[in-house]
N, C-alpha and C positions, 0 to 999 in steps of 0.2 A: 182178530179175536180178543175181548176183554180179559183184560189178566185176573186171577182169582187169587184172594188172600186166602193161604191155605191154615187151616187150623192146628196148633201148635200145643205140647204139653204143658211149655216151659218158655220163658226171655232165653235162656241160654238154647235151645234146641232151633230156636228159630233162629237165632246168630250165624249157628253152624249151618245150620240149613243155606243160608242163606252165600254164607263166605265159600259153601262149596261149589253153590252157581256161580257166583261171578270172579273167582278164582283170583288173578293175576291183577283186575280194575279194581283202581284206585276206592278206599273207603275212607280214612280220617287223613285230613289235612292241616298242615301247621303252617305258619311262615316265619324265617326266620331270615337272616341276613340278608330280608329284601328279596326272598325269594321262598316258594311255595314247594312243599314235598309232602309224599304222602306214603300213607303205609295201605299194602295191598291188605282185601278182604284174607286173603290167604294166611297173608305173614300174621293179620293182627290172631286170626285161627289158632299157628303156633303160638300165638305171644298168650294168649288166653290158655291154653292148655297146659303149655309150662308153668304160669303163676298159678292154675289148679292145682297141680301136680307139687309145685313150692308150697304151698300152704299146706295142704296134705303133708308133705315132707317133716313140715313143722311142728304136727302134732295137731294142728288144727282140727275137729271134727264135725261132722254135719247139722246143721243148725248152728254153731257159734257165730258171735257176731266181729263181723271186723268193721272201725270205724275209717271211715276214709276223707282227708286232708288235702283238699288237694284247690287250686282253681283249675278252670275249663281246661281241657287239653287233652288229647289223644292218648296217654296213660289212663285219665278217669275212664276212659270207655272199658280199658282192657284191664282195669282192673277190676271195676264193677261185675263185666261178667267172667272173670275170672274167679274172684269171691264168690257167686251164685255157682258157677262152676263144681267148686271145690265143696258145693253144697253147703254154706255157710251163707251169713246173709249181711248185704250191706248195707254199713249205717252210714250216708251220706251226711258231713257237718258244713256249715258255713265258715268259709274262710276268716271270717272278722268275728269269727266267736272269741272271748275271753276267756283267760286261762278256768275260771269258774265255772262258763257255759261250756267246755273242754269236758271237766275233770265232771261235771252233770251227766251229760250223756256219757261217759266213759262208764261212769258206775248207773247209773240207770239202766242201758242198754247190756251192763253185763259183759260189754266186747272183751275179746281173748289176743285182740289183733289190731295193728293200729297202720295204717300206710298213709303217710302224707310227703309233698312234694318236695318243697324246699326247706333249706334250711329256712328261711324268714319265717315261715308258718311254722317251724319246728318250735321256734323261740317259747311260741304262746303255748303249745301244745307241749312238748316236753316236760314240763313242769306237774302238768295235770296228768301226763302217764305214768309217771316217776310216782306221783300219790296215789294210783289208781289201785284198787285191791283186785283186778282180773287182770288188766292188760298183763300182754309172758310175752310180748311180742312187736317189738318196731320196724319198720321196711319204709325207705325212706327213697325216693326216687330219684333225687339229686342228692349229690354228697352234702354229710354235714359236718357243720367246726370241728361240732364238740359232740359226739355222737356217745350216749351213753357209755358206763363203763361198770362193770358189774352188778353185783343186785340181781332179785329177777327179771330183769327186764334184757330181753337177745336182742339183739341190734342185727338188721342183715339191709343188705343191698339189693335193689332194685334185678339191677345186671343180675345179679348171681342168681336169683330165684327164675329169671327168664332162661337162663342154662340150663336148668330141671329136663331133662326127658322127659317126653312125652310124646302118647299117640295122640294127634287129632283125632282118630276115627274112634279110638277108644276110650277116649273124653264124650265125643258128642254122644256115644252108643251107652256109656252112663248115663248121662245126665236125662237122656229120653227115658232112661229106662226107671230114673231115680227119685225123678221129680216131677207132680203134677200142680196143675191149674192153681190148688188150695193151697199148695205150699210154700210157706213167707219167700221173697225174694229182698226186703228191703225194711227198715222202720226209718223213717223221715224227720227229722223233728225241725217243728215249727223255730222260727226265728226267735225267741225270746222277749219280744217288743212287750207282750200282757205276760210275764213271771220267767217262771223256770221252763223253759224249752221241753216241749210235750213231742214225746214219741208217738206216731201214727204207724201199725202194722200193712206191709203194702203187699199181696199174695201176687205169683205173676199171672194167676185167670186174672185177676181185676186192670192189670196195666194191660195186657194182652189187649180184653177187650176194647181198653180205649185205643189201643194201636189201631182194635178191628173198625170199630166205627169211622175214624178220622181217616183210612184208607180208600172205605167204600166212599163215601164222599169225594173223597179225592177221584176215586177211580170213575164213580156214574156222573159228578159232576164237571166234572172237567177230564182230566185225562192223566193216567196213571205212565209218569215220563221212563224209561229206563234208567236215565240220568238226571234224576231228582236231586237237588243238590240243598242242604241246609245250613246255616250258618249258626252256631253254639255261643252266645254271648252271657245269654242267663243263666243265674248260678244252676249249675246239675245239682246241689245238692236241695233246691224246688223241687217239689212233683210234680211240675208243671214243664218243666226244664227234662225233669230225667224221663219223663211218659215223650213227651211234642218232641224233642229235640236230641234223642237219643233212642230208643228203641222203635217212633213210628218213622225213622229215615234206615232203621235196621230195618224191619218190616216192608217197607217199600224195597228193599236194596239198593237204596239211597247213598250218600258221599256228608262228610260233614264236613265244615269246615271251621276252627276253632280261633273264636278272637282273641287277639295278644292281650288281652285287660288287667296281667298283671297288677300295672300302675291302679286298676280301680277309675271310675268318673266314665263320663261320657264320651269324652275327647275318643281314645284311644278303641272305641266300640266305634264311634262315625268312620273311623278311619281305618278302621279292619273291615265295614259295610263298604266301602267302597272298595279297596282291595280285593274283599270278595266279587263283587259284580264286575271288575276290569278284571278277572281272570277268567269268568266264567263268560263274558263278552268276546276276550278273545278267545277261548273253546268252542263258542257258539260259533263266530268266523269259520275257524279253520272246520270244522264239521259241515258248515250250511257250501263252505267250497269245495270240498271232498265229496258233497253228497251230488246224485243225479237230480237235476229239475224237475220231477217226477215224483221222485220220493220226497224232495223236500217242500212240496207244494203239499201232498198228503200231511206230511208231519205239520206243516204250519195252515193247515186247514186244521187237525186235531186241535191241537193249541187254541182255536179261537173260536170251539162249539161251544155255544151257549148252553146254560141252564134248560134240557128238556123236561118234560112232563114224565112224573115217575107213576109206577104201577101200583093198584091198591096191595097188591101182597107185596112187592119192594116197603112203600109204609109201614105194614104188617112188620115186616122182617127187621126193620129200622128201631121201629120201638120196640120190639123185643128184645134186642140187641140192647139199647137204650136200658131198656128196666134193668137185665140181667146186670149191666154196668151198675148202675146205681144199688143195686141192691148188694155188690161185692165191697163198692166204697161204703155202705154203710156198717157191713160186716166190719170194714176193717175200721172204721172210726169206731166200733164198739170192742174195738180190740186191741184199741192205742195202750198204748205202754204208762 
């Protein structure tokens, strides 16, 4: 039976949704000391629901915007929907922005909240939240030097907002009930390369949809895996990066896995590519020996169905899906910042 993408209010409700199917398996992966771990759909559930619950705590309220600092890594994910969560919206920046292009979006955007990773990236960024007339608010996910010190600006800890109590059931039964399709989830701003960094309003019907479309494809033309597995190299704070490589591998109940690129360049992305494929090679082994000859002939017959002939109303359904997208990105380019 072909699996069906089911239709969602909300990015964060289909998270939940999703982390309470596959419970205990594995979702974001990191590698560190030469060695790969991951954090369950479950745990990341809790870790999203306490940093809802920590923001809230803070004073934060629905709609404010928090910017976020961070490169690729398994925090952006839980933080991302942790800030939609908290019913607030995230302002994704590029790592290599200057202290200028910083202190731009911080007063542009209005953000009330500021979460970035390390101290290196604090360097550039600190300076421009310290000027900023909203930001009331730093959370920083690795320790820093020199971590503010009075003023209004509160300084907190990663850890300590993850402490927060909180219901999972009573996070996701909010936010279903809180939030629909029209309502922002994100403003993006462009790279800076032609001026001052231009915010684009991103609602989660318009990301949804492209989840939806790039799914059915996935699903009618090839085959919709259980264990879809993607590898996170491009910056997430793209829309290209945070729609493809972040919520349509939520959407499938897919696995991520995030390249070490601190250092930046291409080296160190070829060689978290291939890291990722030698671990998902040896996954594929031990599964293809564990499985019966039977079933794993079925499954590797799926895998290698060709492109069929679709139906005039599949078409039909295609482009309408199709328009509806396009017509939600033009809303929202008519609603950039």
């Amino acid at each position: 039976m072909k699996r069906r993408f089911d239709q969602y209010p909300n990015l964060v409700t289909m998270f939940f949704r999703r982390a309470r199917e596959n419970g205990e398996s594995p979702f974001l992966w990191r590698k560190a000391g030469g060695s790969w771990s991951s954090i369950s759909w479950a745990e990341a559930a809790r870790h999203v629901a306490a940093l809802a619950a920590g923001l809230r705590a803070l004073g934060l309220e629905r709609g404010d915007r928090v910017v976020l600092v961070s490169e690729n890594r398994p925090e952006w994910c839980l933080a991302d929907l942790g800030i939609m969560a908290a019913g607030c919206v995230t302002v994704p920046t590029y790592v290599t922005n200057t202290e200028r292009d910083h202190l731009h979006i911080l007063e542009d955007s209005g953000a009330a909240a500021v979460i970035v990773s390390t101290d290196k990236l604090a360097r550039t960024l600190l300076p421009a939240v310290l000027r900023s007339n909203a930001a009331r608010h730093l959370i920083s996910m690795e320790p820093l030097r020199a971590p503010p010190q009075g003023g209004d600006l509160s300084f907190h800890r990663w850890d300590a907002l993850l402490e927060t109590e909180a219901s999972v059931e009573a996070m996701e039964a909010d936010a279903e009930a809180g939030m629909g399709r029209h309502d922002l989830a994100c403003v993006i701003y462009t790279s800076g390369t032609g001026g001052a960094p231009r915010g684009v309003r991103q609602h989660h019907g318009a990301i949804l949809l492209n989840v939806e479309g790039c799914i059915d494809i996935i699903a009618n033309d090839f085959s919709w895996d259980e264990e879809e597995v993607f590898l996170s190299f491009l910056p997430l704070s793209h829309a290209y990066e945070h729609s493809g490589g972040q919520f349509l591998p939520i959407g499938l109940g897919g696995q991520i896995d995030y390249a070490d690129n601190h250092g930046g360049g291409p080296a160190p992305v070829r060689g978290a590519a291939r890291a990722h494929l030698e671990r998902h090679r040896k996954a594929g082994r031990a599964r293809a020996q564990a499985a019966r000859p039977g079933a794993r002939a079925r499954r590797e017959g799926s895998e290698r169905r060709p492109f069929g002939p679709r139906s005039a109303d599949g078409l039909r359904a295609r482009k309408d899906a199709a328009a509806q997208g396009a017509q939600a990105l033009r809303r929202a380019a008519e609603g950039a910042c």
